[in-house]
C-alpha positions as CSV (number, residue, x, y, z in Angstrom):
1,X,108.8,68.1,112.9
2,X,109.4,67.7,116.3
3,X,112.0,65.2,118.1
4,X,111.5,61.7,119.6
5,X,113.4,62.3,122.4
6,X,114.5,65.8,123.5
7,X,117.8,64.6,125.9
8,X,118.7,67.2,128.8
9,X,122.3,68.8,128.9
10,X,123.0,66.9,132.1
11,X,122.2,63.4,131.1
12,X,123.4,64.1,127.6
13,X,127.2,64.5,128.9
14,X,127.0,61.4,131.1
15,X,125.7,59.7,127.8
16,X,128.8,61.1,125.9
17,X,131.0,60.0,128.9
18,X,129.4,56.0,127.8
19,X,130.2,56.3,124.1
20,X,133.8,57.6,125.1
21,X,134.7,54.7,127.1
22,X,132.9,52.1,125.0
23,X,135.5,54.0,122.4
24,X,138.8,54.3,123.8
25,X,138.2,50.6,125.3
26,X,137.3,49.0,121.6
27,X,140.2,51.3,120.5
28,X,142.9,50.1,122.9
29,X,141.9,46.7,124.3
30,X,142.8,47.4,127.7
31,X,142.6,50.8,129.5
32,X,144.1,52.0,132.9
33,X,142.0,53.4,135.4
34,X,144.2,56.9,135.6
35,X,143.6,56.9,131.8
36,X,140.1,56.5,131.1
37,X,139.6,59.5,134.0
38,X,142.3,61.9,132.2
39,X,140.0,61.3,129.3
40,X,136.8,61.8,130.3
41,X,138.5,64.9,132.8
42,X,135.9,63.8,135.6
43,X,136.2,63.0,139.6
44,X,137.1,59.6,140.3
45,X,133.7,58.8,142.1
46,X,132.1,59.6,138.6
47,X,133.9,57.3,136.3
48,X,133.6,54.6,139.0
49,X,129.5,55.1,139.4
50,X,129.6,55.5,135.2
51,X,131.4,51.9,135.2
52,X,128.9,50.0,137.4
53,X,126.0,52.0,135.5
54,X,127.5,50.1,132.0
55,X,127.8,46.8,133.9
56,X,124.8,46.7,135.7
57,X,122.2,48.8,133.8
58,X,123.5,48.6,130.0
59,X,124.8,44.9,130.4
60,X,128.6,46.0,129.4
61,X,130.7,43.3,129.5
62,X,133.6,45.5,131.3
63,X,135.9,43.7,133.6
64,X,139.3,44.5,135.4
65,X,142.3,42.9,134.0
66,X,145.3,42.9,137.1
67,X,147.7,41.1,134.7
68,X,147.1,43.9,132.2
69,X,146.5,46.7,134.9
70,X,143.3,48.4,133.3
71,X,139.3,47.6,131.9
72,X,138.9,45.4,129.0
73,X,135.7,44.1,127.8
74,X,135.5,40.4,128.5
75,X,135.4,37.9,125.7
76,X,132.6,35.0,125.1
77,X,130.5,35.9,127.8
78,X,126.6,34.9,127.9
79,X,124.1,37.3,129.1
80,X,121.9,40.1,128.2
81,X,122.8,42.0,125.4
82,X,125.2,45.0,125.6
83,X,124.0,48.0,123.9
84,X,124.7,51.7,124.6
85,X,121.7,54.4,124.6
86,X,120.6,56.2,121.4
87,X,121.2,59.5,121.1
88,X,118.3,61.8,119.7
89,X,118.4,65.4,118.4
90,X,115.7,68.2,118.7
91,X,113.9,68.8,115.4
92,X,116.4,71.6,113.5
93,X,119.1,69.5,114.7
94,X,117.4,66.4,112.4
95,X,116.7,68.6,109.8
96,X,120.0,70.3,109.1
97,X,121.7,67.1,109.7
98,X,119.3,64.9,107.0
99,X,119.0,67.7,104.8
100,X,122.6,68.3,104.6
101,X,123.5,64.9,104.2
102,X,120.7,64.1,101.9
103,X,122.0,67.8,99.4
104,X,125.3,66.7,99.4
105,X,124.0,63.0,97.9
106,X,121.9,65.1,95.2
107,X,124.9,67.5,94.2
108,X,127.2,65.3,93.2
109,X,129.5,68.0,92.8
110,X,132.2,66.2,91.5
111,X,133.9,65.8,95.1
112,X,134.1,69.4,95.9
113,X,132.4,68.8,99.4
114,X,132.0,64.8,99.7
115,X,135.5,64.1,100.5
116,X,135.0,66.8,103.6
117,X,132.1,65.7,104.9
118,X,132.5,61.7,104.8
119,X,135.0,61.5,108.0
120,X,132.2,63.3,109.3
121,X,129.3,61.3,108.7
122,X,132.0,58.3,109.6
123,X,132.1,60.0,113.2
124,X,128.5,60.4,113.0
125,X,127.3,56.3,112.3
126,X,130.6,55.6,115.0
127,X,129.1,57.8,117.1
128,X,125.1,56.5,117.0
129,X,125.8,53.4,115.5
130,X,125.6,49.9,116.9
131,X,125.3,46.7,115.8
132,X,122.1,47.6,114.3
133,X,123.8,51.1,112.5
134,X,121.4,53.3,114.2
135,X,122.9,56.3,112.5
136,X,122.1,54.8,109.0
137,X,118.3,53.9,110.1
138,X,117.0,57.4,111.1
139,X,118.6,58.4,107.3
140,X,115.9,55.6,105.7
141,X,113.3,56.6,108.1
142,X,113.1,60.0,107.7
143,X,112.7,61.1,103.9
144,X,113.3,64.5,102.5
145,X,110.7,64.9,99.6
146,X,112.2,67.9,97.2
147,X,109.8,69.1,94.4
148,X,110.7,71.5,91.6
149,X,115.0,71.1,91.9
150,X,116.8,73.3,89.3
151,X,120.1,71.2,88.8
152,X,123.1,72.8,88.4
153,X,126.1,71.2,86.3
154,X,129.0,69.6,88.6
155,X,131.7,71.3,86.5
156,X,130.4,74.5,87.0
157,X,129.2,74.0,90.7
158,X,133.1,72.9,91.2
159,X,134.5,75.9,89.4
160,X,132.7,78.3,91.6
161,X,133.0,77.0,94.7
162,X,136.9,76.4,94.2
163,X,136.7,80.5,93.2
164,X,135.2,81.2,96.0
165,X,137.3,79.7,98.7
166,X,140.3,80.4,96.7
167,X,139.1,84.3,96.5
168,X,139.7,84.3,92.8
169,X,137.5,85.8,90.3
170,X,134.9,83.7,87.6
171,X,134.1,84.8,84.1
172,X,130.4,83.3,83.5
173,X,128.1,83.6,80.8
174,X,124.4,84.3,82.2
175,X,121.5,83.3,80.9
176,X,118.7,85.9,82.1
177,X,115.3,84.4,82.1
178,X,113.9,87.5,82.5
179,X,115.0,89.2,79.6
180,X,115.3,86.2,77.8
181,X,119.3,87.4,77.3
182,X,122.9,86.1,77.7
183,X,125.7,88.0,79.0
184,X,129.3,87.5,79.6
185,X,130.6,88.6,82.7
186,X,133.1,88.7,85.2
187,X,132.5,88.5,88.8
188,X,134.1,88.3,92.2
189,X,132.2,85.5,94.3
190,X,131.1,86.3,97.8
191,X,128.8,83.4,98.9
192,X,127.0,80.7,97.9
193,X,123.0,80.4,98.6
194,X,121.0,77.4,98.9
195,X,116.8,78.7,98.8
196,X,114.0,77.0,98.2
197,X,116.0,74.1,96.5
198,X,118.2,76.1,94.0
199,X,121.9,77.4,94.5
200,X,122.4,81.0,93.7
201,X,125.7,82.7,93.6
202,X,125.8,86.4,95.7
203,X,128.8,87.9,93.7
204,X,130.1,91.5,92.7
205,X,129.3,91.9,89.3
206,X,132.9,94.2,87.6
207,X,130.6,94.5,84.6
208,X,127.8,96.5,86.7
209,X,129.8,97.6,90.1
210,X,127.4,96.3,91.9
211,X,126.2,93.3,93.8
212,X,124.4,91.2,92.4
213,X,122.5,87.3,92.8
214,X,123.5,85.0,89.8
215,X,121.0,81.7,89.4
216,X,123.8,79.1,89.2
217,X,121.2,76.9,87.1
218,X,121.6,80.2,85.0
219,X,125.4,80.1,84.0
220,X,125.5,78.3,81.0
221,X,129.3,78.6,81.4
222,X,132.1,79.5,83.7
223,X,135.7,80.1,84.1
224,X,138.2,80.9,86.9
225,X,140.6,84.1,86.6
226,X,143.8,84.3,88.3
227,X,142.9,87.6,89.4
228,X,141.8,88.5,93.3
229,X,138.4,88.4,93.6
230,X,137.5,91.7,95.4
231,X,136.4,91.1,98.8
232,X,132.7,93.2,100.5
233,X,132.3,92.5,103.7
234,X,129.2,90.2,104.7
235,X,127.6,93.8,106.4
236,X,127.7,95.4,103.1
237,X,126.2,92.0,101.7
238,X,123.2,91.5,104.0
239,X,122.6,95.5,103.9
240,X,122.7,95.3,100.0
241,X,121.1,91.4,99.7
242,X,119.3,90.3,102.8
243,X,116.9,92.2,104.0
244,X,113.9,92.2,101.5
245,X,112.3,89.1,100.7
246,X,113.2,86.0,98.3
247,X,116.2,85.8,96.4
248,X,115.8,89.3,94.6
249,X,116.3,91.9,97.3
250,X,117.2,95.5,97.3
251,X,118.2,98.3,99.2
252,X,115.2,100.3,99.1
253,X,112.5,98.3,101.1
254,X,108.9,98.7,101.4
255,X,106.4,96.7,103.7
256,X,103.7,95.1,102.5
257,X,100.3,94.3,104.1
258,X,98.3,90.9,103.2
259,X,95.3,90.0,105.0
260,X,94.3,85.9,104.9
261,X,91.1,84.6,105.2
262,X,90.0,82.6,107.8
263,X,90.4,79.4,106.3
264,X,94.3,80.4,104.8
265,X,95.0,81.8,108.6
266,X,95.5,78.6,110.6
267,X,98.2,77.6,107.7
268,X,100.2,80.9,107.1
269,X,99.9,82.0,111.0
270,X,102.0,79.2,111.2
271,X,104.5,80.3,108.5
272,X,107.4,81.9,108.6
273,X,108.2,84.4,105.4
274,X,110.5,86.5,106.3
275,X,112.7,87.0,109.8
276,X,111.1,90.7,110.2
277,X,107.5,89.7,109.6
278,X,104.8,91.1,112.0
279,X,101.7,88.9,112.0
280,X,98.3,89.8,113.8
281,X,95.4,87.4,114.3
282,X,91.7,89.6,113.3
283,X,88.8,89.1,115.2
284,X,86.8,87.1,112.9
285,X,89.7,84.6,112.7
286,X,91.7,86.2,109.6
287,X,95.2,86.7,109.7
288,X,97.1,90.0,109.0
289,X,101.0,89.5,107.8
290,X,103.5,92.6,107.6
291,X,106.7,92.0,105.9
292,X,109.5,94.5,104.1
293,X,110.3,93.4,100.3
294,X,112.4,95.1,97.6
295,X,111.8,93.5,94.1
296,X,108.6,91.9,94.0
297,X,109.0,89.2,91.5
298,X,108.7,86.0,94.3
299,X,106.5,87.8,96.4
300,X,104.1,88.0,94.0
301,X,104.0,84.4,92.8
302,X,103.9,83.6,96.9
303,X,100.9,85.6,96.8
304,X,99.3,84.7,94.0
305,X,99.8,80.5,95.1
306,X,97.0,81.9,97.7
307,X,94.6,82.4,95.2
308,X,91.1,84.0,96.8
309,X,92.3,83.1,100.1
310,X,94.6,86.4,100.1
311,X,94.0,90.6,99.6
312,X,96.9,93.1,99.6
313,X,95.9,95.5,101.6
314,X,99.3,97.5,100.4
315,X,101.0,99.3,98.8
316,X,98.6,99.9,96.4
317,X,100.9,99.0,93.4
318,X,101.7,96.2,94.2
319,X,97.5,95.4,95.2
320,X,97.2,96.5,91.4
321,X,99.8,94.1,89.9
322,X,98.3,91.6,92.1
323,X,95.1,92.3,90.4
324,X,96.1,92.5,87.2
325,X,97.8,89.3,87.4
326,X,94.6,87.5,88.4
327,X,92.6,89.6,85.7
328,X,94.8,88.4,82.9
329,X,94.8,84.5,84.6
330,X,90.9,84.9,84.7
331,X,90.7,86.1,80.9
332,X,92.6,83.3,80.2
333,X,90.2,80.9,81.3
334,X,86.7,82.9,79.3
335,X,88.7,82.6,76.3
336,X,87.9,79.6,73.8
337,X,89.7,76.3,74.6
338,X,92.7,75.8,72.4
339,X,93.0,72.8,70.6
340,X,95.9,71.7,72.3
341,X,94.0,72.4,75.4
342,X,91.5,70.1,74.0
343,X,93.2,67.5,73.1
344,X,94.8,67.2,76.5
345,X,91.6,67.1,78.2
346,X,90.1,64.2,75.5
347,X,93.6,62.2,76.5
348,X,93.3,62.6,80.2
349,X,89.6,61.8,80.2
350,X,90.5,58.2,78.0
């Protein structure tokens, strides 16, 4: 994604400087000269060139009142119409704004985090809107498209995050896909994780000692204690939890070594899996990708969404689970249809 219109610093203040006086004059009617320069903290030759710039190059209908002793903006007057510039973002700043405002419409996390964040998307549309609400069209204009979501329950979502601000721990009961078990637990919450559109909950486990990452998708229930949670520091955290890749991490990394064809290269070269990654473009166009991992659970399925188009060079266990993985998929396939297999393809092909 990249931005519209990429505004320099400069002209970005002097912009600001028009949306402040547009404000404080709508705000108070009439506004004294001393005033509006106290406000905008800028030289007396620069408010007076910003003035004629509004009048004569944005159509503002600004006037001096004597009576009143400051700028008003004049009533009934006929003209060209008065409308301040747009202010446009570079592309992360679009991103996290939508994306944030579009999560926090999806949550609905029972007003945990709306009733913080409305004055500030109020600020926002007062900020870009005009007449037309220019703030509210680039939210229906640009569309966040999120595939495979794993809801998590309000009551829950609002239980945890009160925990966690409040630094008080959660009992939970865990639902472990893995093992296909449940567990009760109780656990001091550290931080909250929003990945490849799924929450998960980075908490110290008292059942364990240890940190752990909790699925919030995964708690089938959960409970504040009025006992302090107990506090790691984030550096213990991101040692412990960030720096393998995906969700599951560990302390004792490894690097891996995956080599993409020609055809997978211009897409992946591209990509960005993991903050450490080394990539290096081969001769005959393929692409070489380095990265550290710990567990290897998503890294697999990220490999294996490559199909042909990808080899693990190493290490070589993970190049055998890799292999095994697309043995047993390719077995699957010379074995006889099923009939529910059948069936399906009889109904698709009505």
């Amino acid at each position: 994604m990249s931005a519209t219109i990429i505004v320099p610093e400069a002209a970005m203040n002097q912009t600001e400087r028009y949306y402040r006086i547009d404000q404080l004059i709508n705000q108070r009617g009439v506004v004294p000269f001393k005033d509006l320069q106290a406000e905008l903290e800028v030289s007396r030759a620069t408010l007076k060139r910003d003035l004629a710039y509004m009048r004569d190059r944005l159509n503002a209908p600004i006037e001096f009142d004597r009576e009143a002793g400051g700028y008003r903006f004049a009533s009934g007057r006929l003209g060209p119409q008065y409308e301040l510039p747009g202010l446009w973002f570079n592309d992360r700043e679009i991103l996290a704004l939508l994306t944030m405002h579009r999560m926090l419409e999806d949550l609905d996390t029972g007003g945990l985090l709306g009733p913080h964040v409305a004055p500030l998307v109020a600020r926002l549309n007062a900020l870009l809107g005009s007449a037309d609400g220019s703030a509210d069209e680039i939210i229906r204009r640009v569309r966040i498209q999120r595939a495979q979501d794993r809801p998590v329950p309000p009551n829950w979502f609002e239980v945890i995050g009160s925990a966690l601000v409040k630094r008080h721990r959660i009992e939970i009961v865990y639902f472990t896909r893995s093992r296909n078990a449940r567990s009760q637990r109780e656990v001091s919450p550290q931080r909250l994780v929003h990945y490849r559109n799924a929450w998960y909950l980075d908490a110290w486990c008292h059942r364990t000692d240890s940190l752990r990452v909790f699925a919030l998708d995964a708690i089938e229930h959960a409970r504040a204690v009025e006992r302090r949670a107990l506090d790691v520091s984030p550096a213990e955290i991101e040692r412990t939890l960030g720096e393998g890749y995906g969700i599951y991490r560990g302390r004792r990394l490894r690097w891996a070594v995956l080599r993409f064809t020609p055809e997978a290269a211009r897409w992946v070269s591209a990509e960005l899996w993991h903050p450490r990654q080394v990539g290096a473009m081969g001769e005959d166009g393929s692409y070489e990708l380095r990265l550290p991992f710990g567990n290897s659970t998503e890294l697999e399925l990220d490999i294996l969404r490559h199909g042909e188009q990808v080899e693990v060079c190493s290490p070589p266990d993970l190049r055998r689970r890799i292999a095994d993985r697309l043995e047993a998929a390719r077995a699957r396939y010379d074995a006889p249809t099923s009939p529910g297999a059948t069936r399906a393809r009889s109904a698709a092909s009505k």
